[in-house]
C-alpha positions as a printed NumPy array, in Angstrom:
array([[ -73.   ,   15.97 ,   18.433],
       [ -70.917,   12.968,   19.968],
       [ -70.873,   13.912,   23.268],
       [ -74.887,   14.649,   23.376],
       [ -75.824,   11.639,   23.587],
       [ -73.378,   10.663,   26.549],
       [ -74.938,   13.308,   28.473],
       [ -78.019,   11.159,   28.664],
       [ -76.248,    8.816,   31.034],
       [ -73.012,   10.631,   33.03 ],
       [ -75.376,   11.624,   35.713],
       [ -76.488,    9.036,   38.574],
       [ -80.443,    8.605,   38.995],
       [ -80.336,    9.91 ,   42.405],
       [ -80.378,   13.715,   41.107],
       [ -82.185,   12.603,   37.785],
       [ -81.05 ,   15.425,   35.284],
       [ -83.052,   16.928,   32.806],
       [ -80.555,   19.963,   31.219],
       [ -79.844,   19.722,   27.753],
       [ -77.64 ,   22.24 ,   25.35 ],
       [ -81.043,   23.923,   24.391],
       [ -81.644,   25.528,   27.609],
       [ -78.412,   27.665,   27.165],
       [ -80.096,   29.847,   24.512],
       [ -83.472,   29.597,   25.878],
       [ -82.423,   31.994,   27.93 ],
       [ -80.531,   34.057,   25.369],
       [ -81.835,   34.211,   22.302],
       [ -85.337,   36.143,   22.535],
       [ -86.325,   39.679,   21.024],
       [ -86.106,   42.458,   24.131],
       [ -89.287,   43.881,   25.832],
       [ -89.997,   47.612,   26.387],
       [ -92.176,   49.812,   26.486],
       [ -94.613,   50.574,   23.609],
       [ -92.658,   53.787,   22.403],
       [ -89.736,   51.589,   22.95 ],
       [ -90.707,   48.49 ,   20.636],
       [ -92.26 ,   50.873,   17.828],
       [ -88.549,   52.505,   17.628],
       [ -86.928,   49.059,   17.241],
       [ -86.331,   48.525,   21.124],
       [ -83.331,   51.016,   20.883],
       [ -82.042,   52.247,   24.072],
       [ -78.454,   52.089,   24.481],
       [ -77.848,   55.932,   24.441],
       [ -81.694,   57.421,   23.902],
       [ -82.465,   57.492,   27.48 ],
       [ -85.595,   58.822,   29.032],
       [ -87.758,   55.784,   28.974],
       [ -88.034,   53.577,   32.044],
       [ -86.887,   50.641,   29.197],
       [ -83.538,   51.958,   29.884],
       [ -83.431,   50.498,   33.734],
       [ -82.835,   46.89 ,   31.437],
       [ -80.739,   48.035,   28.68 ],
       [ -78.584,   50.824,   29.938],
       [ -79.206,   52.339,   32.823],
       [ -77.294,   55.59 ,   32.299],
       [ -80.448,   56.319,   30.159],
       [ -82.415,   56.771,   33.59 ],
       [ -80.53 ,   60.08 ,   33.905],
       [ -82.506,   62.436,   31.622],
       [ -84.994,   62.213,   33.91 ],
       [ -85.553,   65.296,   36.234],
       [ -89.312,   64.78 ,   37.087],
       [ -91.42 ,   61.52 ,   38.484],
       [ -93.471,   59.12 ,   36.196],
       [ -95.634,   55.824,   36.968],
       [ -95.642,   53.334,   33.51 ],
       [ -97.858,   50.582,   32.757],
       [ -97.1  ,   48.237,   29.645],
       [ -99.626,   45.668,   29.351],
       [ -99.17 ,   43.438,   25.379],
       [-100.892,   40.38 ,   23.591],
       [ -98.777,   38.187,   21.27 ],
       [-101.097,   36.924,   18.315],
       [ -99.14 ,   33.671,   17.445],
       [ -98.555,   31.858,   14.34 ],
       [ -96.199,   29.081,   14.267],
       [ -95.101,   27.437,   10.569],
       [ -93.005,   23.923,   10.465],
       [ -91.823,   21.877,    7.604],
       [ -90.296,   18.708,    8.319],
       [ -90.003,   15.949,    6.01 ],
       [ -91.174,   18.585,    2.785],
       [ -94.786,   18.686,    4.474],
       [ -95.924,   22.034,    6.352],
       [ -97.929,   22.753,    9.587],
       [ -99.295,   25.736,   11.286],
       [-100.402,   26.308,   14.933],
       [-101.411,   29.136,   16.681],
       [-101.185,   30.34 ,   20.429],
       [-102.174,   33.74 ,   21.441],
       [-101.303,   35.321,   25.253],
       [-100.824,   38.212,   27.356],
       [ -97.543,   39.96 ,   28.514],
       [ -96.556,   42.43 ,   30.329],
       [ -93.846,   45.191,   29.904],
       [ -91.283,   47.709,   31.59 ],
       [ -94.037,   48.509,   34.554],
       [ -93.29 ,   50.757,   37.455],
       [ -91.735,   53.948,   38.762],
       [ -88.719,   56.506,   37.428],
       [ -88.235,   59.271,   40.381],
       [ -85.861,   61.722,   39.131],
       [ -84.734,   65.337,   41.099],
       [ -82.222,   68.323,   40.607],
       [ -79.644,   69.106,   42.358],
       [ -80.764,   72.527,   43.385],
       [ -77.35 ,   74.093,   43.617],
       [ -76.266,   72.573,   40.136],
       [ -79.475,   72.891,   37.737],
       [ -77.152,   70.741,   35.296],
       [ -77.029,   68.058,   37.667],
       [ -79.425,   65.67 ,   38.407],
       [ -80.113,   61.873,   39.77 ],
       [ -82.792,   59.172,   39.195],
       [ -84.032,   56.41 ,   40.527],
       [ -86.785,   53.655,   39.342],
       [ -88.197,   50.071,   40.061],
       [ -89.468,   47.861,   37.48 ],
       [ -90.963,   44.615,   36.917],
       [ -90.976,   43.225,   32.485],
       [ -91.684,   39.998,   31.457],
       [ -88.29 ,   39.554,   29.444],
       [ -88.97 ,   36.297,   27.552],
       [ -92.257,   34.982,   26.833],
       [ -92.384,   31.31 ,   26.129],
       [ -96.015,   30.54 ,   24.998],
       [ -96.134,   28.481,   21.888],
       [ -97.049,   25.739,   20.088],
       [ -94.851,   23.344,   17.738],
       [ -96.58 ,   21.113,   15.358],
       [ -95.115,   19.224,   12.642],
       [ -95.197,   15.604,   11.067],
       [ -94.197,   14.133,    7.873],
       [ -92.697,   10.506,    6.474],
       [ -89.468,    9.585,    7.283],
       [ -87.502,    6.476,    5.649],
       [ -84.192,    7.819,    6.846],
       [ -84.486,    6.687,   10.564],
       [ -86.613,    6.286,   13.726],
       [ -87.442,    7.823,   17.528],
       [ -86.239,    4.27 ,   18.773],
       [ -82.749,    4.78 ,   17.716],
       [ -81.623,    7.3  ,   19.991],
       [ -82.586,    5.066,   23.145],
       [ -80.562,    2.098,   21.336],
       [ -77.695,    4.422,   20.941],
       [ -78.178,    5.553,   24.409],
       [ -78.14 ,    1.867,   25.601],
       [ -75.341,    0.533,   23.788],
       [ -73.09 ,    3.513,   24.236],
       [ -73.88 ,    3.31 ,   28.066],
       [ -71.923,    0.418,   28.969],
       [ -74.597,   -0.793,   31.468],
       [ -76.952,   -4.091,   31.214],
       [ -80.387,   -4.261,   30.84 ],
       [ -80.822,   -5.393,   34.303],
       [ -79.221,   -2.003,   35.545],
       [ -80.767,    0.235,   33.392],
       [ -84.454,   -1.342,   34.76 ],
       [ -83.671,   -1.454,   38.374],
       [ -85.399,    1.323,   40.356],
       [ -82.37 ,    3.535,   40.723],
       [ -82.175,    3.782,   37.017],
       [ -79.518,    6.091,   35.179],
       [ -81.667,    6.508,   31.944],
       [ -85.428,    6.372,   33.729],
       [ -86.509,    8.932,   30.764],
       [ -85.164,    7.373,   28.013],
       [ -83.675,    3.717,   27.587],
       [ -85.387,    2.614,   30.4  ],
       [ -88.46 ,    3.11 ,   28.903],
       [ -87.551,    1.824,   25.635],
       [ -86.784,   -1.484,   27.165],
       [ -89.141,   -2.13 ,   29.544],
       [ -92.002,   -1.148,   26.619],
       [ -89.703,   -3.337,   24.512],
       [ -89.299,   -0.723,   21.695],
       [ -85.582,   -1.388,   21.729],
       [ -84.298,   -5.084,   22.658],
       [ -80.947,   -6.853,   21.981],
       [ -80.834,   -8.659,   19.311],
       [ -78.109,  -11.356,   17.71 ],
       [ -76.819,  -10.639,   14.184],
       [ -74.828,  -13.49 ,   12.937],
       [ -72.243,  -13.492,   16.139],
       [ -72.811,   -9.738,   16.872],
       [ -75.015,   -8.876,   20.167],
       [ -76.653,   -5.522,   18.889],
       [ -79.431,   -3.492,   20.451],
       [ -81.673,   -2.461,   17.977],
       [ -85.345,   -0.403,   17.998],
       [ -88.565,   -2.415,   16.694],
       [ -89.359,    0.153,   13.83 ],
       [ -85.719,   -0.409,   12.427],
       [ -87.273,   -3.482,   10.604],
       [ -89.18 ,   -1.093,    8.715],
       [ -86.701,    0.892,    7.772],
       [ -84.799,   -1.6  ,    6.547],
       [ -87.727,   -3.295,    4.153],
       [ -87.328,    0.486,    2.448],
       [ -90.719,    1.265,    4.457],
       [ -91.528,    5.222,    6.055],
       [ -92.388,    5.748,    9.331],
       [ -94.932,    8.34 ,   10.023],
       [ -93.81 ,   10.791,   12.738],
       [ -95.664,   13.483,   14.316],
       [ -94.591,   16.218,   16.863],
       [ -96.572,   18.12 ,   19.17 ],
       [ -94.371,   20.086,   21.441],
       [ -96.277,   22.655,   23.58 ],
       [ -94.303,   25.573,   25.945],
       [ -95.734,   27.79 ,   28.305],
       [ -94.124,   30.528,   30.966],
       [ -91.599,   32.99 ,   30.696],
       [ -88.936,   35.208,   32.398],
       [ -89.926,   37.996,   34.655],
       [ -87.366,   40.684,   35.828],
       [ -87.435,   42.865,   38.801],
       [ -85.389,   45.355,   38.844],
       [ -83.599,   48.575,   40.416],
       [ -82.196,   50.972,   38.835],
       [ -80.208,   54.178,   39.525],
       [ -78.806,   57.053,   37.224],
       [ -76.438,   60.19 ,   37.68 ],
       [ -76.197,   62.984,   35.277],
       [ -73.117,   65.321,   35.452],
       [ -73.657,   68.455,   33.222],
       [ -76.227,   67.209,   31.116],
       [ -73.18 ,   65.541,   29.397],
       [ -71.987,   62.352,   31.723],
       [ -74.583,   59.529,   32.414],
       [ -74.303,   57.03 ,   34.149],
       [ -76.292,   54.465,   35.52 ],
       [ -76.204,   50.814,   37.149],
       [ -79.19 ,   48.016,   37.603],
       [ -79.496,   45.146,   40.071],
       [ -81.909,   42.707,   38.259],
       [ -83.895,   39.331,   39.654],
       [ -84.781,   37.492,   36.973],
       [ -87.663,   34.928,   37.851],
       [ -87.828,   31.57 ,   35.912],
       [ -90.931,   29.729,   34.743],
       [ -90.934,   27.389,   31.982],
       [ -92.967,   24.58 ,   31.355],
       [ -92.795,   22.13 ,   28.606],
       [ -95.286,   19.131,   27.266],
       [ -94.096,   16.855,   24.134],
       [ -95.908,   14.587,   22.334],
       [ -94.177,   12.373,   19.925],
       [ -95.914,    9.505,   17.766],
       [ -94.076,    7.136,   15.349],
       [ -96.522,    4.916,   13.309],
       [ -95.741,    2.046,   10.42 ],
       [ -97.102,    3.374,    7.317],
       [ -96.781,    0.015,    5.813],
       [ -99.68 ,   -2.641,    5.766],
       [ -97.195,   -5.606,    6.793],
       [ -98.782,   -6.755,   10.264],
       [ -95.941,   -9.317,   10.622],
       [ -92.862,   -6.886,   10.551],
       [ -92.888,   -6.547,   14.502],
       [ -94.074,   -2.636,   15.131],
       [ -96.956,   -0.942,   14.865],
       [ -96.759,    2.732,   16.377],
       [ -95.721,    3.829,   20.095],
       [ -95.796,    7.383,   21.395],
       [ -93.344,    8.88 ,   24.04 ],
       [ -94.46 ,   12.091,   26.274],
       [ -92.419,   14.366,   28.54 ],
       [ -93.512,   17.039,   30.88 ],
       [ -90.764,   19.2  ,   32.089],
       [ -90.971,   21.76 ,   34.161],
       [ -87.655,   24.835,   35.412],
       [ -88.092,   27.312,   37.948],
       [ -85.638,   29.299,   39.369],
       [ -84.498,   32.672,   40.259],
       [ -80.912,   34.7  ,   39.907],
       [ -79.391,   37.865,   39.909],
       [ -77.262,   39.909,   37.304],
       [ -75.813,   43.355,   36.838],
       [ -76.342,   46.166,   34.008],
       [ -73.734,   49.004,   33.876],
       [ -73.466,   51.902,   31.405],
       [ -72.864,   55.367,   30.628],
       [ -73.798,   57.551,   27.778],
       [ -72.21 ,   60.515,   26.326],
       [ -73.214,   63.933,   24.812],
       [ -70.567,   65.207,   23.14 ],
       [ -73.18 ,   67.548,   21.23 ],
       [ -76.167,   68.681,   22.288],
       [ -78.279,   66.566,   19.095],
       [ -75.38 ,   63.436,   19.695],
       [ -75.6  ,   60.546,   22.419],
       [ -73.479,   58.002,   22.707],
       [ -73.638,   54.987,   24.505],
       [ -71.865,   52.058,   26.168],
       [ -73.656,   49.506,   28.275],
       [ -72.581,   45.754,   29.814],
       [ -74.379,   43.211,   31.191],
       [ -73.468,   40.892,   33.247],
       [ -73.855,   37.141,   33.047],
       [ -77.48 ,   36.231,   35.033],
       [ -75.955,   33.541,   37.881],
       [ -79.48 ,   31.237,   38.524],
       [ -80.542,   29.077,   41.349],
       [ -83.113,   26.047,   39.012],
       [ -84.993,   23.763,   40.147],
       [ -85.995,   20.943,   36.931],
       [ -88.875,   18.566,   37.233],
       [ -89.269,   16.116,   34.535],
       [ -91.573,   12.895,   34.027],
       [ -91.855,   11.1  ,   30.983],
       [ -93.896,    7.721,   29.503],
       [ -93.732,    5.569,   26.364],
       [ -96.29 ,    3.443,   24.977],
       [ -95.595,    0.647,   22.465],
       [ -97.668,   -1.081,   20.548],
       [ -95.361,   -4.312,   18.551],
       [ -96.919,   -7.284,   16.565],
       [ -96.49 ,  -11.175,   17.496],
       [ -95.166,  -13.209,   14.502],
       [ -99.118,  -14.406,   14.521],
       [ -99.965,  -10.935,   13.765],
       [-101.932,   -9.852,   16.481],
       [-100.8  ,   -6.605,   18.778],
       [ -99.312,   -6.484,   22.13 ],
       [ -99.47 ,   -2.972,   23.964],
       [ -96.738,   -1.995,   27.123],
       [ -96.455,    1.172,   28.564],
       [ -94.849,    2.713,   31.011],
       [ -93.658,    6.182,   33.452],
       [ -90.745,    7.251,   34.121],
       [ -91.509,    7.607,   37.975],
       [ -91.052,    3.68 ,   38.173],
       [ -87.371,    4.005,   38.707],
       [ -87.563,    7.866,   40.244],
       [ -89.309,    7.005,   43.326],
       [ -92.921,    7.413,   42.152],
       [ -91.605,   11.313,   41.943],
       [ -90.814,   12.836,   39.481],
       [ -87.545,   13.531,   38.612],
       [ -85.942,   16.827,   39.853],
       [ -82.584,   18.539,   39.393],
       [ -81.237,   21.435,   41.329],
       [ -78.704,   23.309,   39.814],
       [ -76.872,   26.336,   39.33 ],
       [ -77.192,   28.397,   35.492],
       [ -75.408,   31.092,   34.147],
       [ -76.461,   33.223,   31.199],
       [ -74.403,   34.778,   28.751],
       [ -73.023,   38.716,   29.124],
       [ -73.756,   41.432,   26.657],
       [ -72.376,   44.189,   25.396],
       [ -74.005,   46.927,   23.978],
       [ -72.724,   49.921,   21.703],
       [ -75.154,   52.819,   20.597],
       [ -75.879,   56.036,   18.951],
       [ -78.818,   58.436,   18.724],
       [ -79.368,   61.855,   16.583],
       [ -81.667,   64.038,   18.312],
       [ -83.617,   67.068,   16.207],
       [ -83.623,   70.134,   17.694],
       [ -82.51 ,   69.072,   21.151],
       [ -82.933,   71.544,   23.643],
       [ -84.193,   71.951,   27.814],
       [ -87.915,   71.611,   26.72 ],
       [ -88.67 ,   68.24 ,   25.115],
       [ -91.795,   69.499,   23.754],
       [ -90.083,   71.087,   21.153],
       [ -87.955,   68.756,   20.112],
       [ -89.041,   67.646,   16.593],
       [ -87.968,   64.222,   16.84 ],
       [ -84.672,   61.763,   16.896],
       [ -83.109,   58.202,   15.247],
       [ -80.9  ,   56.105,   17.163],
       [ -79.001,   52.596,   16.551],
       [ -77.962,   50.261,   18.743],
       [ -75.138,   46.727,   18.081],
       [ -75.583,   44.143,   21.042],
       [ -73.024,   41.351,   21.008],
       [ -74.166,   38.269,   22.841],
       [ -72.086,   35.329,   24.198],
       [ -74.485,   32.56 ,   23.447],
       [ -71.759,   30.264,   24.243],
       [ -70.915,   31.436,   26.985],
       [ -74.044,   29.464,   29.059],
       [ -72.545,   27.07 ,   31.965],
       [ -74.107,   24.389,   33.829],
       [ -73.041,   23.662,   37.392],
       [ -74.052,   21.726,   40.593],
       [ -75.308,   23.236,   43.26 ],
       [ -73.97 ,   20.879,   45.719],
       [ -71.449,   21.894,   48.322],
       [ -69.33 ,   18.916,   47.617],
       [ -70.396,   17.712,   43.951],
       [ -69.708,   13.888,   43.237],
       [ -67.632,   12.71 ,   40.212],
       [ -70.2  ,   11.927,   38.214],
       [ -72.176,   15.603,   38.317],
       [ -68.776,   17.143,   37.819],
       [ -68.636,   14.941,   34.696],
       [ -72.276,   15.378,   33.382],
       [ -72.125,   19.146,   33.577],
       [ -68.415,   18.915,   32.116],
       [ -69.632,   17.755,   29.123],
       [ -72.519,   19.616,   29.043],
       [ -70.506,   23.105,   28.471],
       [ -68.886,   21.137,   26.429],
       [ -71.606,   20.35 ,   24.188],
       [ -72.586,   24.219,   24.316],
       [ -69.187,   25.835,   23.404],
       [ -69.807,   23.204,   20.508],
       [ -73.029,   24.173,   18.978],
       [ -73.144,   27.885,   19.844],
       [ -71.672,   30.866,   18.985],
       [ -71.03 ,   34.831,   19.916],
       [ -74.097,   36.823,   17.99 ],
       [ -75.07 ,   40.555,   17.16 ],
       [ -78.316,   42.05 ,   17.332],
       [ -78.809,   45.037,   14.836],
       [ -81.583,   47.813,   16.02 ],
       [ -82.753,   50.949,   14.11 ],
       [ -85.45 ,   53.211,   15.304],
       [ -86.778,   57.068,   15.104],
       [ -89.906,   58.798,   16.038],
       [ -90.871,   62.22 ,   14.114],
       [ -93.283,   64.949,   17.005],
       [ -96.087,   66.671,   15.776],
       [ -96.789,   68.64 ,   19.142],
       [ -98.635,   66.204,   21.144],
       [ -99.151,   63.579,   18.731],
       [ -95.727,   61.22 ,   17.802],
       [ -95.278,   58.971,   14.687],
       [ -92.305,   56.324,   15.415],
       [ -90.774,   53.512,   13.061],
       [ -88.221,   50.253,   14.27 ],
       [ -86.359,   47.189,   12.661],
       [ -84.397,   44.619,   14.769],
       [ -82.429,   41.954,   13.367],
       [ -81.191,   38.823,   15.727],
       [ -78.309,   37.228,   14.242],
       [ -77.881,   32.778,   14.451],
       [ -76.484,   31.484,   17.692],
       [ -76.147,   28.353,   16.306],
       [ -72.337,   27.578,   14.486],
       [ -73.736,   25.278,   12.072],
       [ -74.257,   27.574,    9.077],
       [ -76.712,   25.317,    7.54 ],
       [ -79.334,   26.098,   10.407],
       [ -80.872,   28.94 ,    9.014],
       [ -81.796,   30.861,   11.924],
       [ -82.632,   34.684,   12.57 ],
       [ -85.156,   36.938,   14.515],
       [ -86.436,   39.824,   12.284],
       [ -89.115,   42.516,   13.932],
       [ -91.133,   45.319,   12.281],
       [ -92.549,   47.84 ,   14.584],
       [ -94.55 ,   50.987,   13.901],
       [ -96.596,   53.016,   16.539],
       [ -98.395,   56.027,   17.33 ],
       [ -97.986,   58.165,   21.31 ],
       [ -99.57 ,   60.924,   22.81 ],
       [ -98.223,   63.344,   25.223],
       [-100.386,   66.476,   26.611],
       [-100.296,   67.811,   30.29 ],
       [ -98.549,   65.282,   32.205],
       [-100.337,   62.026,   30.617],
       [ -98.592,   59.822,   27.774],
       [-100.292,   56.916,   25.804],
       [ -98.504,   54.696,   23.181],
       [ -99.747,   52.227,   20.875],
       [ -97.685,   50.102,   19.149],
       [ -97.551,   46.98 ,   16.846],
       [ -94.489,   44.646,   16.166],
       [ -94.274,   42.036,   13.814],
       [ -91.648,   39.158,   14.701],
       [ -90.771,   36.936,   12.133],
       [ -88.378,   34.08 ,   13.772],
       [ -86.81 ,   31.509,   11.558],
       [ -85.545,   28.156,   14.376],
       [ -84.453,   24.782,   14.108],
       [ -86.311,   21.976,   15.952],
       [ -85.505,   19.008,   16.65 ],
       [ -87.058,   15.744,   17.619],
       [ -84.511,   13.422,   18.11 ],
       [ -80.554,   13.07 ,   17.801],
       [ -78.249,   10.858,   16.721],
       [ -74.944,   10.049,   16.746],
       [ -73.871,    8.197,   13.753],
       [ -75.248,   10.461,   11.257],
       [ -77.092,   13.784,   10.123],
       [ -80.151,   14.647,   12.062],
       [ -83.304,   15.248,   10.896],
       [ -85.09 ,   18.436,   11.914],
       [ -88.096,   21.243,   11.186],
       [ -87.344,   24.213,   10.443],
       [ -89.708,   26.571,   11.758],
       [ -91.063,   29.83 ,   10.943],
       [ -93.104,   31.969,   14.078],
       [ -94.878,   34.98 ,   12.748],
       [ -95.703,   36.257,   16.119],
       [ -97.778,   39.673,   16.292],
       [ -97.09 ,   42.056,   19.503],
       [ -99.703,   44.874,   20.304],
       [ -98.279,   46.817,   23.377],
       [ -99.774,   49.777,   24.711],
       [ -98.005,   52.174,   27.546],
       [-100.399,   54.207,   29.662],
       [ -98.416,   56.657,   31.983],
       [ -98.202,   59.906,   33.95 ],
       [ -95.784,   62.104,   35.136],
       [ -96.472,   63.728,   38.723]])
C-alpha cells in the first residue's frame, strides 16, 4: 500500500488525474450477461454453442447455427446491498433495468456440403451493470478521514503555499484539507508535523463517528460482430470484434463527526464529497473453436483479448469543516475542488487496458442428433482464468511528460501489487420436455484481490423455465448473485486499513423473447 498514496501527487494539476488501482477490476471482476436460457444454465458457453451469448464468450459457438433468429433480452436487478464496518450493519437497496445479448444470428448451408455451414450475428449486451448503493457507518477510535490528506501532504514534499496555488497538484485532496483547515502543521516539541484536527480526539481515547454513502450508476455496453465456420459438423470456429462502451458515474459522501461532548478539543465534524465521472470506448478480440469429437461431446477453447480503451475521467470534489475556537464556539470553511482546476472540473484522458481471458469448456449433450427437437437435454462446464493483474494505465499523449510516465508507472505498480490471476467455475444443464425446457446453473467468481484476508467471491444461483414451438422461443429466468467485496473509505500508509466488508444479494429476472425466420 506504500506507493498508493504517492500516486495522489506524481501527476501535475494540468491533466488532474483521477485513476486509482480500483478501476483495474471494475472492469474485470463482474458476473457475465446472456441470454435468459444462458444465465439459468450458469452462463456456460464455452463449447454449448447455439445461443447468440456465444458471439461474447466463444464465438465458434455461432456455428451450430444453420437458420436466422432475432433475440431480445430485456432484465431487472432487484438490489440488496449489506455492509458491516466497525461491527455495526447497514442495508441499501437499488433496483434497475438491463439489457442482454440483443440482436441478430444469420446462419446458411453450404449447399454443396450439407455438413458445412457459416454464421454470422450482431449484438449489443450490457456487460457490467454498475447501479448500486453503499451504505455503512460505525465508531472508529483507531484513526480518522483527515489522516490520509496529512500523509498525502507530508509525504509530498511540497509547501502549503504550493499545494493552495491555483495550479494545485492535490486540488482533490490536501488542498482541500488545508484550505478548510482540517489538516494544519503543527510544532511538537522541535518537530514540524502536519497533523488532521480530529487526531486530538483520537488521542484523548475518543471515537469518531464515520458514515459512508457511496452511490454508482452506469455500466458497460458491448457491440459486437461476430462470425462462425463449421467444417463437418465437427470443427468450429469463430472470431468477434467487440466495442465496449464506458459509462460510470460515481457520488461519495463521507461524514466524520466527534462523538465526544468536549467542545474545546478543536473538531467538530466535516464531510468530504466527490463526483466522478469515466467514459470511454475500446475495442478487443474473442477467438475460439470448439470440438466434437463425439456426436453427445463438445469441447471448447476460447481467448479473449485484452479490451485497449480510449477514457475520458471527470472528477470534482468539496470538503466542509466545521473546528471549535479554544472559546468554544464553531467556525465552518468549505471549499471545491474547481478552485485550483480552473473553475472545471478536473478531467483526465487516458488510455486503459483490460485483462485477457482464457476460457476452457465441456458440454454432454443427450441424444444429440440433426433435429434439436429431439434432443432430450445437455450439461456443460466451463473454467475462465482471468488476469486481473494484468490492467495497465497509460497516457494518451503523443509525447507523455515525466511526470505522467511516473504517475501511471506506479500505478501498474500498485495493481500487479494488490491483484491477482482468478478462475471462474460455471455448471449448467437444461432437461426438454418437447416444447417446454427446465434448466439449472451455479457460477462461482474466485478473489482478485492477493490479500487472503479480503474475503471476496461472486456466487450465482440460476434456475429458469423456455419455450420453443413453431419458430418462437421464450425464456424466463431468475439468478440470484450473492457477492461478498471489500470497501474502503480511506487508506493509509503507516498501518492496517480499516474497511466494510460487504455483502450484495442482487436478484436478476431476465426474460429472452425470440424468433427464428
Amino acid at each position: 500500500m506504500k506507493k498508493y498514496l504517492l500516486l495522489l501527487f506524481l501527476y501535475p494539476a494540468a491533466d488532474t488525474f483521477a485513476q486509482i488501482p480500483e478501476d483495474a477490476v471494475r472492469y474485470s471482476w463482474y458476473p457475465q450477461n446472456g441470454t435468459a436460457r444462458n444465465l439459468a444454465i450458469g452462463g456456460v458457453m464455452g463449447s454449448l454453442g447455439g445461443d447468440i451469448t456465444a458471439t461474447y464468450v466463444n464465438p465458434a459457438g455461432l456455428g451450430f447455427y444453420k437458420t436466422r433468429e432475432f433475440v431480445f433480452t430485456p432484465g431487472i436487478f432487484l438490489n440488496k446491498q449489506k455492509a458491516n464496518y466497525r461491527e455495526t450493519s447497514t442495508t441499501e437497496k437499488k433496483n434497475a433495468f438491463g439489457l442482454g445479448p440483443t440482436g441478430f444470428v444469420i446462419g446458411s448451408v453450404n449447399r454443396y456440403q450439407p455438413k458445412n455451414s457459416s454464421a454470422f450475428s450482431i449484438a449489443i449486451t450490457q456487460t457490467a451493470n454498475f447501479n448500486n448503493i453503499i451504505r455503512y457507518k460505525g465508531l472508529n477510535n483507531y484513526s480518522s478521514f483527515s489522516e490520509q490528506f496529512a500523509e498525502e501532504f507530508s509525504k509530498s514534499g511540497l509547501s502549503i503555499n504550493e499545494v493552495l496555488n491555483t495550479n494545485s497538484q492535490l486540488p482533490y485532496t490536501s488542498a482541500l484539507a488545508l484550505q478548510t483547515y482540517l489538516i494544519d502543521t503543527v510544532r511538537v516539541g522541535s518537530v514540524l508535523q502536519v497533523r488532521g484536527a480530529p487526531e486530538n480526539i483520537l488521542d484523548a481515547g475518543q471515537a469518531l463517528r464515520q458514515e459512508m454513502l457511496k452511490t454508482t450508476n452506469g455500466g458497460i455496453y458491448e457491440l459486437a460482430i461476430g462470425g462462425a465456420y463449421n467444417q463437418g459438423d465437427k470443427w468450429f470456429f469463430g472470431g468477434t470484434l467487440g466495442i465496449p462502451i464506458v459509462n460510470y458515474k460515481s457520488n461519495i459522501e463521507f461524514t466524520e463527526s466527534d462523538t465526544s461532548s468536549n467542545t474545546l478539543n478543536g473538531f467538530k465534524n466535516a464531510t468530504y464529497v466527490d463526483h466522478f465521472k469515466t467514459s470511454g470506448v475500446g475495442v478487443n478480440l474473442k477467438l475460439g473453436v470448439i470440438y466434437r469429437p463425439q456426436e453427445y461431446i463438445r469441447l471448447g477453447l476460447a481467448l479473449h483479448t485484452p479490451s485497449l480503451y480510449l477514457m475520458k475521467d471527470e472528477h470534482t470534489a468539496s470538503l466542509t469543516s466545521n473546528l471549535e475556537t479554544p472559546s468554544g464556539q464553531t467556525e465552518t470553511f468549505s471549499e471545491s475542488s474547481i478552485l485550483f482546476t480552473n473553475n472545471q472540473p478536473g478531467e483526465s484522458r487516458y488510455m486503459q487496458t483490460s485483462p485477457w481471458k482464457a476460457i476452457i469448456s465441456a458440454s454432454y449433450v443427450f441424444r444429440e442428433i440433426e433435429n434439436v427437437k429431439k434432443q432430450k437435454g445437455f450439461i456443460s462446464a466451463d473454467i475462465e482464468y482471468v488476469n486481473h493483474k494484468g490492467s495497465r494505465f497509460s497516457s494518451d499523449a503523443e509525447a507523455p511528460s515525466t511526470e505522467e510516465k511516473d504517475y501511471y508507472k506506479a500505478l501498474n505498480n500498485v495493481v500487479k501489487e494488490q491483484y491477482k490471476g482468478a478462475f471462474n467455475f460455471k455448471v449448467g444443464g437444461e432437461v426438454k420436455f418437447n416444447i417446454v425446457m427446465a434448466r439449472l446453473g451455479f457460477g462461482y467468481y474466485m478473489n482478485p484481490y492477493k490479500d487472503a484476508g479480503f474475503k471476496v467471491n461472486r456466487m450465482l444461483l440460476s434456475g429458469g423455465l423456455g419455450y420453443r414451438h413453431k419458430g418462437i422461443f421464450i425464456d424466463l429466468t431468475y439468478v440470484h448473485n450473492l457477492t461478498k467485496d471489500a470497501s474502503f473509505p480511506y487508506r493509509l500508509e503507516d498501518r492496517a486499513n480499516t474497511y466494510a466488508a460487504t455483502k450484495q444479494n442482487l436478484g436478476n429476472v431476465v426474460a429472452t423473447v425470440g424468433w427464428k425466420f
